[in-house]
C-alpha positions in Angstrom: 166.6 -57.2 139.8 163.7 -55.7 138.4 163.9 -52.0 137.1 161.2 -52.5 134.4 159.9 -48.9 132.8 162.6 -46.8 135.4 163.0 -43.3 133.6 166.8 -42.9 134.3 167.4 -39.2 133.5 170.9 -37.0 133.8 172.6 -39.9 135.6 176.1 -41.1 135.2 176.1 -44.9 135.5 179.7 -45.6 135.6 180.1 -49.1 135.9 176.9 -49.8 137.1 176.1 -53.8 137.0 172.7 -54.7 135.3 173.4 -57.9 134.8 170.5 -60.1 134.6 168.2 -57.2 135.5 164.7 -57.0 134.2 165.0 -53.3 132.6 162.2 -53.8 130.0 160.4 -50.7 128.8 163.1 -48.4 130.4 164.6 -45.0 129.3 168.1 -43.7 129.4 168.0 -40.0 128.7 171.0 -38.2 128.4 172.6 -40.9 131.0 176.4 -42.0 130.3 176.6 -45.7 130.6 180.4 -45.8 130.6 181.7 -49.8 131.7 178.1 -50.4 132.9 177.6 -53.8 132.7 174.8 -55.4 130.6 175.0 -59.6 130.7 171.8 -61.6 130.3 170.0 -58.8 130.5 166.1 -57.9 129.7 166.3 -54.4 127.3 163.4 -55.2 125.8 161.3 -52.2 124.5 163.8 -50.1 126.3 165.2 -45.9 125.0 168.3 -46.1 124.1 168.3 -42.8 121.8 169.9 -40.1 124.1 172.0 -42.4 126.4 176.0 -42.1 125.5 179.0 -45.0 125.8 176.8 -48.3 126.4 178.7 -51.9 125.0 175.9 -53.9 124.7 176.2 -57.8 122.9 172.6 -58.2 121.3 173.5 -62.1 121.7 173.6 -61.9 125.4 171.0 -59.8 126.2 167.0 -59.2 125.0 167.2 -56.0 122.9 163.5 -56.7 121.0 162.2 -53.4 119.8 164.5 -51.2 122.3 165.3 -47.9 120.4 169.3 -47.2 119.4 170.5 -43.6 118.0 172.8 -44.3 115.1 175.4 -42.8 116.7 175.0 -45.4 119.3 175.0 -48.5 116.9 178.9 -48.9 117.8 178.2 -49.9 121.5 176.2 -52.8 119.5 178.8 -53.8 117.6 182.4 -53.4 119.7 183.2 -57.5 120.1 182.8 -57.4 116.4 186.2 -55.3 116.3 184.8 -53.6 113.1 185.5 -49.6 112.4 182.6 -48.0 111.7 183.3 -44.2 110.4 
């Protein structure tokens, strides 16, 4: 599926299913991504900054100069299992 540069704006994208979606050079502004699924996924270049309660594994996705709040650094990290406070 190819969503590349959508501007997703206000939306709640519970559970959604990217997976394998071509979302390069999108934007998530103030857009809760609550169980939305991200697997083998394009994020390249995509706006992370405003969007709230992603998961997303950087080793099963392209993340390549997509922009992350540090608040949101957590949803990077979860299978980790680390506590970052």
């Amino acid at each position: 599926m190819k969503l590349n540069k959508t501007k997703f704006t206000k939306c709640e994208m519970v559970e959604v299913d990217f997976g394998r979606a071509d979302l390069t050079g999108s934007s998530f502004n103030d857009c809760d991504l609550r169980n939305a699924v991200f697997d083998n996924t394009n994020l390249s270049k995509c706006d992370f900054r405003k969007a709230n309660n992603y998961i997303i594994d950087p080793e099963n996705n392209k993340i390549s100069k997509a922009k992350f709040s540090l608040l949101g650094i957590p949803g990077l990290l979860t299978k980790h299992d680390i506590v970052i406070g």
